[in-house]
DOBASE-544624 format. One line per field, with one value per residue (C-alpha): residue in three letters; x, y, z; chain; residue number from 1. Coordinates in steps of 0.5 Angstrom, whole numbers, plus 500, padded with zeros to 3 digits. Last residue first. Layout:
BEGIN
type	c(ALA; ...)
X	c(X; ...)
Y	c(Y; ...)
Z	c(Z; ...)
mol	c(A; ...)
seq	c(NUM; ...)
***
This chain:
BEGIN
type	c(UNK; UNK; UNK; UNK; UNK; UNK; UNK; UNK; UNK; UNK; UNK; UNK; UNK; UNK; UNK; UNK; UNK; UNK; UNK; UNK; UNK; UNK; UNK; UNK; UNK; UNK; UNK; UNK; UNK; UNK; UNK; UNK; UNK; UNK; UNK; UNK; UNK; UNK; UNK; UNK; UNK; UNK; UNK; UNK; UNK; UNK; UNK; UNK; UNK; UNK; UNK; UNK; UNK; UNK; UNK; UNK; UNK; UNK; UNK; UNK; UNK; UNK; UNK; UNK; UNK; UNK; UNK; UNK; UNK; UNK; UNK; UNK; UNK; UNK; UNK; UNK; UNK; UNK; UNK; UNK; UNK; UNK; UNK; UNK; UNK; UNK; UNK; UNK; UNK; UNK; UNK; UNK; UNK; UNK; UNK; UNK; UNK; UNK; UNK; UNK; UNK; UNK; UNK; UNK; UNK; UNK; UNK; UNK; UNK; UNK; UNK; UNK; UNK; UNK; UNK; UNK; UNK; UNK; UNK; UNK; UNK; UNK; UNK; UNK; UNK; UNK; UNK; UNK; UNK; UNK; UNK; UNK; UNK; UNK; UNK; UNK; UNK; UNK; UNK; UNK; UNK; UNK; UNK; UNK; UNK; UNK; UNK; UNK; UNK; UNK; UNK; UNK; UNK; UNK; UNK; UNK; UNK; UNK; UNK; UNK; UNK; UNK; UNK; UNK; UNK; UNK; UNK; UNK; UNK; UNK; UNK; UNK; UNK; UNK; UNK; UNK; UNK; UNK; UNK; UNK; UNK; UNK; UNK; UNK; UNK; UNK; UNK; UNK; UNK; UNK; UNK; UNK; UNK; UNK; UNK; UNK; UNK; UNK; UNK; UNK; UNK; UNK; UNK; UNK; UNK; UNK; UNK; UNK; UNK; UNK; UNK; UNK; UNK; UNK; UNK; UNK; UNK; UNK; UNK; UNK; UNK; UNK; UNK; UNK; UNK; UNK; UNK; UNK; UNK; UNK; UNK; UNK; UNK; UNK; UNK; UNK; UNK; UNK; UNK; UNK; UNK; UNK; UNK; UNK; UNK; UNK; UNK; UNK; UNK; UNK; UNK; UNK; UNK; UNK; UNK; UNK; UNK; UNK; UNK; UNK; UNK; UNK; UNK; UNK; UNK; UNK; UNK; UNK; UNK; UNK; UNK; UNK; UNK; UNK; UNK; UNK; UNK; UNK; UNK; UNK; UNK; UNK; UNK; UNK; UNK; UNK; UNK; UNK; UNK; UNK; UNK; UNK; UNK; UNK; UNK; UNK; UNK; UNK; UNK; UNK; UNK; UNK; UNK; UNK; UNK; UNK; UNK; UNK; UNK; UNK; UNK; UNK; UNK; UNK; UNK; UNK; UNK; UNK; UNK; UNK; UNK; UNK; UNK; UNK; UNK; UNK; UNK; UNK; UNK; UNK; UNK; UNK; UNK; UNK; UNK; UNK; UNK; UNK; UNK; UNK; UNK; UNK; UNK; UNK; UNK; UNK; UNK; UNK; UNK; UNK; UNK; UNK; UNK; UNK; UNK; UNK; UNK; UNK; UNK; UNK; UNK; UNK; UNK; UNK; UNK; UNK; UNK; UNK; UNK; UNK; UNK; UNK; UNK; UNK; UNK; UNK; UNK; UNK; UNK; UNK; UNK; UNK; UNK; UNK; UNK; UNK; UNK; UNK; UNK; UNK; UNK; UNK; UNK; UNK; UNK; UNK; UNK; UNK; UNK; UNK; UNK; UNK; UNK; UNK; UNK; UNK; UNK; UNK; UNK; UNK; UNK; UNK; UNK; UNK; UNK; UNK; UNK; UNK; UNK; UNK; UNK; UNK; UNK)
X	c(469; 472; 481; 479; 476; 482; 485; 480; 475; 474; 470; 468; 474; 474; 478; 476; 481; 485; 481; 477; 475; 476; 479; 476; 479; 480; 481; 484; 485; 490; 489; 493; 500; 502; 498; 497; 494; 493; 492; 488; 488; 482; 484; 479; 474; 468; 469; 469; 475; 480; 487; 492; 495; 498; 500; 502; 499; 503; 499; 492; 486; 484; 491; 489; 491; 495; 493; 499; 495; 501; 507; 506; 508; 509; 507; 502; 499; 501; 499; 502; 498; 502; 502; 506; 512; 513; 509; 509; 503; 505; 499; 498; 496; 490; 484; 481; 482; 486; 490; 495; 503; 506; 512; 515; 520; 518; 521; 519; 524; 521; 526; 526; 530; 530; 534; 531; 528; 529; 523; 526; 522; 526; 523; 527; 529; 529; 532; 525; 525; 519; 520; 516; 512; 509; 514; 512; 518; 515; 510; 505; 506; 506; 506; 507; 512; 514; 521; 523; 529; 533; 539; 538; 536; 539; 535; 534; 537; 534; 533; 526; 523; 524; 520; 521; 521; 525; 529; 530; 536; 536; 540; 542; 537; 535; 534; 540; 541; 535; 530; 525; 520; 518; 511; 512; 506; 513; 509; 517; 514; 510; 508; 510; 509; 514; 521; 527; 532; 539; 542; 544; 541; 544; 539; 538; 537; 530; 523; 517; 510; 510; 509; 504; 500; 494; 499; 502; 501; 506; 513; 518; 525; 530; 534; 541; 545; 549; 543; 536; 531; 524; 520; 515; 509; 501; 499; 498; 505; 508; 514; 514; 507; 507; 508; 514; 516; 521; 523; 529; 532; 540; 545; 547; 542; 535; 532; 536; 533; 526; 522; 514; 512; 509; 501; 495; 490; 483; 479; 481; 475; 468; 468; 476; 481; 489; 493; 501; 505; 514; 519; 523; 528; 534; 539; 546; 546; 543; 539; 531; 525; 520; 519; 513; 512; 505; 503; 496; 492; 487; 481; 480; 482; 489; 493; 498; 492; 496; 498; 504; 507; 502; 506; 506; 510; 509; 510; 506; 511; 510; 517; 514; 507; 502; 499; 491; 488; 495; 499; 493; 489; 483; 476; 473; 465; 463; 469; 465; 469; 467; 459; 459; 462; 469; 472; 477; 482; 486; 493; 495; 495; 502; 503; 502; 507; 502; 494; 489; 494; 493; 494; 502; 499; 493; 489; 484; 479; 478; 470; 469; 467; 471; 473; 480; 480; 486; 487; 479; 480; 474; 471; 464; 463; 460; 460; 463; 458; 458; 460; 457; 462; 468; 471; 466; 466; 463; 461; 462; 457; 462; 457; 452; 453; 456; 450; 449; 442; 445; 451; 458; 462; 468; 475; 479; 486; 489; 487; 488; 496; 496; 494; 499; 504; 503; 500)
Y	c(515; 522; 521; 520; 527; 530; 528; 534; 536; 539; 536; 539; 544; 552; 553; 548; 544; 544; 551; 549; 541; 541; 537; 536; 540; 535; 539; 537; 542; 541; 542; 539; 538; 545; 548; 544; 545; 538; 537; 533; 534; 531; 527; 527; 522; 524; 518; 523; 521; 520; 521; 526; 525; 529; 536; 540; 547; 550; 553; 557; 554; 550; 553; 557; 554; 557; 555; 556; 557; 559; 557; 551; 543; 540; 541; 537; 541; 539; 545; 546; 546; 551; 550; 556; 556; 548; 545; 543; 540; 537; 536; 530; 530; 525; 531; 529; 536; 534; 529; 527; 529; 531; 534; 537; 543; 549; 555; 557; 557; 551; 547; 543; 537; 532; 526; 522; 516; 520; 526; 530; 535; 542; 545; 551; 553; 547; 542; 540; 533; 532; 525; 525; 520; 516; 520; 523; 527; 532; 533; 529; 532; 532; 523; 523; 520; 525; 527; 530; 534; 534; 531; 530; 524; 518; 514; 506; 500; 494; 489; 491; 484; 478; 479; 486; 492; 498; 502; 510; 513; 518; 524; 527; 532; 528; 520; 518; 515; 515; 509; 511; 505; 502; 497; 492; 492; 495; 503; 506; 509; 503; 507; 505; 510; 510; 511; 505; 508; 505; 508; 505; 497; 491; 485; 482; 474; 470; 471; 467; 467; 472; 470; 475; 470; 472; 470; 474; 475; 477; 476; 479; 484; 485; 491; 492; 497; 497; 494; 492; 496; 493; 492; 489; 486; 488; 480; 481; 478; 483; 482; 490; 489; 494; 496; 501; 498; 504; 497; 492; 495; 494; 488; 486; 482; 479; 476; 469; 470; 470; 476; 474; 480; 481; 480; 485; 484; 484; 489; 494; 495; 490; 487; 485; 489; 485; 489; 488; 489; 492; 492; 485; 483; 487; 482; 482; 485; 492; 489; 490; 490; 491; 499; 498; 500; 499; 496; 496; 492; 494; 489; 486; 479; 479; 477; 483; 489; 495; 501; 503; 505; 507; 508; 504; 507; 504; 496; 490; 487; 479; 477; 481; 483; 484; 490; 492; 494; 496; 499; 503; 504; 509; 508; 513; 513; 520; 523; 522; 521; 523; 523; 515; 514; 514; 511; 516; 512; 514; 511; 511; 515; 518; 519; 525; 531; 537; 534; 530; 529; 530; 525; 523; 517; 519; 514; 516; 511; 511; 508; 502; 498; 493; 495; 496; 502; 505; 504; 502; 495; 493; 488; 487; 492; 493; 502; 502; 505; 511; 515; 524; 528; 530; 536; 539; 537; 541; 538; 542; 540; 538; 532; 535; 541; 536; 532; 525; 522; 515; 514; 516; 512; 508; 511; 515; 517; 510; 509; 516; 516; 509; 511; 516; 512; 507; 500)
Z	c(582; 579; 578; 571; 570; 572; 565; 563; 558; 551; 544; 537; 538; 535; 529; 526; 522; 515; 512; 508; 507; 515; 519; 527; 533; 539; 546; 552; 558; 564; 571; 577; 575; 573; 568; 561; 554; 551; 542; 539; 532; 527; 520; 515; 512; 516; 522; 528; 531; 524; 527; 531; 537; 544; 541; 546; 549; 556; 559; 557; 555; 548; 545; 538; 532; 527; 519; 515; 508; 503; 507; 502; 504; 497; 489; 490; 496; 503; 508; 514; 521; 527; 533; 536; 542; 540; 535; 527; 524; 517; 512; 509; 501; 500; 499; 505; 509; 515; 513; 517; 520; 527; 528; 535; 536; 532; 528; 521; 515; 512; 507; 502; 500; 494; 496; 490; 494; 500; 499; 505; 509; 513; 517; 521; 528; 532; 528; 524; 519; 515; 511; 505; 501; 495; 490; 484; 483; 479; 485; 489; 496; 503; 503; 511; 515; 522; 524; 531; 533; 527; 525; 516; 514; 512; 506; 507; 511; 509; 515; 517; 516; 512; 507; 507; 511; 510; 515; 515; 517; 522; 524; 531; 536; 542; 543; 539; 532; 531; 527; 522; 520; 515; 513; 507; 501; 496; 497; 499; 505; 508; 514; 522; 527; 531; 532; 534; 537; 537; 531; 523; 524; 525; 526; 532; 532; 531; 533; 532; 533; 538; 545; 549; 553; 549; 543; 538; 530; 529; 529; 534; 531; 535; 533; 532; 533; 540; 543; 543; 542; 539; 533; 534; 528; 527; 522; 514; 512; 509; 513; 518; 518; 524; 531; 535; 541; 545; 550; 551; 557; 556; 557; 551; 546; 545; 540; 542; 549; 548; 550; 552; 553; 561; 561; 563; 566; 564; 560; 555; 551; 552; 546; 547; 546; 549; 555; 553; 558; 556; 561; 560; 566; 566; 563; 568; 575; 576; 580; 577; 579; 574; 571; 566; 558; 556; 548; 547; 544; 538; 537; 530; 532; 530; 535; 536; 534; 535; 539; 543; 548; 555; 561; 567; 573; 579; 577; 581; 585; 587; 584; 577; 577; 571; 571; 570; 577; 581; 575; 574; 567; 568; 563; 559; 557; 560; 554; 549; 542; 536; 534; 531; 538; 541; 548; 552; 555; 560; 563; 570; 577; 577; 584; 588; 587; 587; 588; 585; 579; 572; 567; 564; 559; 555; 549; 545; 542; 533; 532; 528; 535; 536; 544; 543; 536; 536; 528; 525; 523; 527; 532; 534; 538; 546; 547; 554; 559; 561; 566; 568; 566; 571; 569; 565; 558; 553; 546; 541; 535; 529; 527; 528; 524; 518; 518; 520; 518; 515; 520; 518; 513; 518; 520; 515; 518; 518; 511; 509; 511; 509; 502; 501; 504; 498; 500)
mol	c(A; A; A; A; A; A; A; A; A; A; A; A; A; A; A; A; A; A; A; A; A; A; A; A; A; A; A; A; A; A; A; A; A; A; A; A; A; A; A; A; A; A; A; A; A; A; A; A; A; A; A; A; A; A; A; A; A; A; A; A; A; A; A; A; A; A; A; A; A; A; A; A; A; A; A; A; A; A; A; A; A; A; A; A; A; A; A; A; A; A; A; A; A; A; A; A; A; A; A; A; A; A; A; A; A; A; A; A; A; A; A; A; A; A; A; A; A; A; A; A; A; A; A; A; A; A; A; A; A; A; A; A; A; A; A; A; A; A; A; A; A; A; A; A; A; A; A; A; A; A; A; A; A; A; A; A; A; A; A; A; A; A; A; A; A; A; A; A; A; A; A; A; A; A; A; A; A; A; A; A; A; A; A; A; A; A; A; A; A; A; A; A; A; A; A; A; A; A; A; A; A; A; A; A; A; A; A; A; A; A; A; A; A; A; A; A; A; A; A; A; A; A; A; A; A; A; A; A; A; A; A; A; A; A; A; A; A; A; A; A; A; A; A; A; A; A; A; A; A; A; A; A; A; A; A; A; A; A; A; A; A; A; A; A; A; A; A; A; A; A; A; A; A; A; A; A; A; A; A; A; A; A; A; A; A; A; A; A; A; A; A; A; A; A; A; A; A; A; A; A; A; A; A; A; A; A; A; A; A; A; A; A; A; A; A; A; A; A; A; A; A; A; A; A; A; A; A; A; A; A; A; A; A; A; A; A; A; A; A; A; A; A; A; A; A; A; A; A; A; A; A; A; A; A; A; A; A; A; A; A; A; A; A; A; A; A; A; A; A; A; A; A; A; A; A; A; A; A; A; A; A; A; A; A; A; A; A; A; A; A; A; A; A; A; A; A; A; A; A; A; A; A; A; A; A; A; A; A; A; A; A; A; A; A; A; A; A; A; A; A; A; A; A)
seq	c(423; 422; 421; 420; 419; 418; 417; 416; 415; 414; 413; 412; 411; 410; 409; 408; 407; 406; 405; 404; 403; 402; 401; 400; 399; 398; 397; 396; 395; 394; 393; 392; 391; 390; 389; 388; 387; 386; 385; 384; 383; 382; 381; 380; 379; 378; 377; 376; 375; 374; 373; 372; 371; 370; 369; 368; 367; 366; 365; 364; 363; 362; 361; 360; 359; 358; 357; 356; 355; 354; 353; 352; 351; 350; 349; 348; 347; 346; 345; 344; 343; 342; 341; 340; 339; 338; 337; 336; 335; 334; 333; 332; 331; 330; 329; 328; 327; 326; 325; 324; 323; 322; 321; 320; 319; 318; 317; 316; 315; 314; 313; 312; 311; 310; 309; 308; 307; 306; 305; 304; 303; 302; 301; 300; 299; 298; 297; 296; 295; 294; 293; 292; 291; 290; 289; 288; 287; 286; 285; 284; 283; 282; 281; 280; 279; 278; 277; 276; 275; 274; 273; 272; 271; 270; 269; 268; 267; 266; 265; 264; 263; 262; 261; 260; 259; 258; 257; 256; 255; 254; 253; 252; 251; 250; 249; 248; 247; 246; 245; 244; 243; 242; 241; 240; 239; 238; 237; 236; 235; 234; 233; 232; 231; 230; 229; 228; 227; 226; 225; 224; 223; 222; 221; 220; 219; 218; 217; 216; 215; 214; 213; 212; 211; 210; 209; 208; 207; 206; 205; 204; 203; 202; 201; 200; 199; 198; 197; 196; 195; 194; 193; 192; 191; 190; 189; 188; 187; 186; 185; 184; 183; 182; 181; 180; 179; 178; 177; 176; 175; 174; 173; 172; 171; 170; 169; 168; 167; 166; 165; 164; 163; 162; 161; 160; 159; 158; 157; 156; 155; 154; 153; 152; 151; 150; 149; 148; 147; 146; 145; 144; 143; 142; 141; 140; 139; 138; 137; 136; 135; 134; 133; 132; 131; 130; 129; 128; 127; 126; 125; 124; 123; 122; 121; 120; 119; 118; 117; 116; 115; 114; 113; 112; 111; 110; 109; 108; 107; 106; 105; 104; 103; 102; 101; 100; 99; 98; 97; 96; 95; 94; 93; 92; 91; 90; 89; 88; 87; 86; 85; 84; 83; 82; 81; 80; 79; 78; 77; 76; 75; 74; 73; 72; 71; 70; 69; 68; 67; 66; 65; 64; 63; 62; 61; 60; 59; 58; 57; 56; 55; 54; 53; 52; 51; 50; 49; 48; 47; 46; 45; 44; 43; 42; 41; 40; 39; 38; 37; 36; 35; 34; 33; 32; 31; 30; 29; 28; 27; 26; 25; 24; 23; 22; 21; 20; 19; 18; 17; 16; 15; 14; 13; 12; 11; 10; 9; 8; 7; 6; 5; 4; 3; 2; 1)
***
């Protein structure tokens, strides 16, 4: 699948309801800070992205949520379930270390992080992948951090269950953790990427058991940095998914890795250092290309077209990059934010400075984007963004694409993650 269409595909949820109209689709919803619960919608599995309870409708996660009070311990992971109307924060659910976590020597974790998303075994519930803090003594091999919490009908139910991690694909003594989710042999079943040691990877088959053991695993393969980086996209078009792995957790250069029948053991394009980097098919110009990789050094953007080495750049400031479809014309745009968010247009010729939309911040504090994907089921990419003020009280609004315009310039739905700490 090219980049372009799996841009759409993981953007693009199901068609709406018969009846469903643009204004009540797009019809705020004003959350206070505590909405009343409500039950989980049941479905009956999907092949909607980030979708556990099978429904058809794209759910949220949130890591990092606010506190009852300064310096209390982190209270877990929150999930915000969808509706053919977006997502309805009443029907959310909180992930703790104590409810949901696997113990490790008769120790359940303190910190319990939510990592990445996809459907492991196949049965049309998205999993979720969480990253935990076992003990450890600093002696020869750290235990394996990574839990895996399966979809069921019902949302994510049930405990968790430690990532079985056979030894042949492990190597050196470091943390094997920063999964990244995908396709990677082309084989249909959601595959792991995972940190190794001293450049190399470890790569685990999908599909996975309910007891978290791949199909198979083999030895680490080489690889040109020591930080996988998701998500995951088909750049090249071949039916195998690719991912960028960084040389360094802060600014450095990446390289693209390819997938292929064996698993992402081709390396690909390098690209330039830069602070974050983000998949997208941008344009459609004389190169034709199926995808572009956005780069941002702090100062400037710049975006690559790897199978040519064509290289633009943006001279606008930034810090964190993101890219969707926002107004369903099947060019991504990019979404840079630091001290301004802003949303870049793609255009067949490329990203344009022509149109940039900036998006004001739901609330005042530090605004950052937490994700952006099909929320709404429209066909178009919705930007989800947080505004935090110190760790008791943070805004969360989601802004829907539009045709015109890229996104709304007021959010369909906000509330808050103190929402979750309510009985």
């Amino acid at each position: 699948m090219s980049a372009a269409l799996l841009l759409a595909a993981s953007a693009c949820g199901p068609t709406p309801h018969d009846g469903d109209t643009e204004s009540a689709r797009h019809t705020p919803v004003q959350a206070a800070d505590a909405p009343a619960r409500l039950p989980v919608p049941r479905g009956e599995g999907s092949g909607t992205p980030d979708d556990f309870n099978g429904d058809g409708q794209r759910d949220l996660v949130l890591n990092d949520l606010v506190k009852a009070q300064a310096h209390a311990d982190d209270a877990g992971i929150g999930v915000v379930y969808g509706s053919d109307r977006g997502l309805t924060p009443g029907a959310r659910q909180l992930l703790s270390p104590r409810r949901q976590a696997a113990p490790t020597k008769g120790q359940l974790p303190a910190v319990f992080d939510a990592e990445e998303t996809c459907d492991l075994d196949g049965d049309g519930f998205t999993d979720l992948v969480v990253s935990t803090d076992p003990p450890y003594d600093g002696q020869g091999r750290p235990p394996v951090p990574l839990q895996l919490l399966f979809g069921s009908p019902n949302g994510l139910t049930g405990k968790a269950v430690k990532l079985t991690f056979p030894a042949a694909a492990r190597v050196g003594n470091d943390w094997p953790d920063q999964p990244v989710c995908g396709d990677f042999d082309g084989d249909d079943a959601q595959d792991l990427v995972v940190h190794a040691s001293g450049g190399r990877l470890s790569f685990l088959r999908g599909p996975f058991t309910r007891e978290g053991t791949p199909r198979t695993a083999g030895a680490p393969v080489p690889a040109p940095g020591n930080v996988p980086t998701g998500p995951s996209a088909d750049v090249n078009g071949d039916g195998y998914d690719d991912l960028v792995i960084r040389t360094t957790e802060g600014a450095g250069p990446s390289s693209l890795v390819l997938g292929g029948p064996t698993g992402p053991t081709r390396t690909g394009a390098t690209l330039p250092s830069g602070i974050d980097v983000a998949l997208g098919a941008f344009g459609k110009g004389r190169a034709a290309l199926d995808a572009a990789i956005g780069t941002l050094d702090g100062t400037s953007l710049r975006y690559d077209l790897p199978t040519t080495a064509t290289r633009a750049t943006l001279d606008v400031p930034g810090s964190m990059l993101d890219a969707a479809d926002f107004d369903g014309d099947g060019l991504a745009e990019l979404v840079s934010s630091g001290s301004r968010l802003r949303v870049f247009p793609g255009r067949k010729a490329g990203l344009a400075t022509r149109g940039v939309v900036t998006v004001e911040p739901p609330a005042q504090g530090t605004t950052r984007v937490v994700t952006v994907g099909d929320f709404d089921g429209d066909g178009r990419a919705d930007l989800v963004v947080r505004a935090y003020v110190g760790e008791t009280k943070d805004t969360v609004a989601v802004y829907p694409g539009v045709e015109e315009g890229l996104v709304a310039a007021e959010p369909s739905v906000t509330f808050s993650t103190s929402a979750f700490l309510a009985p």
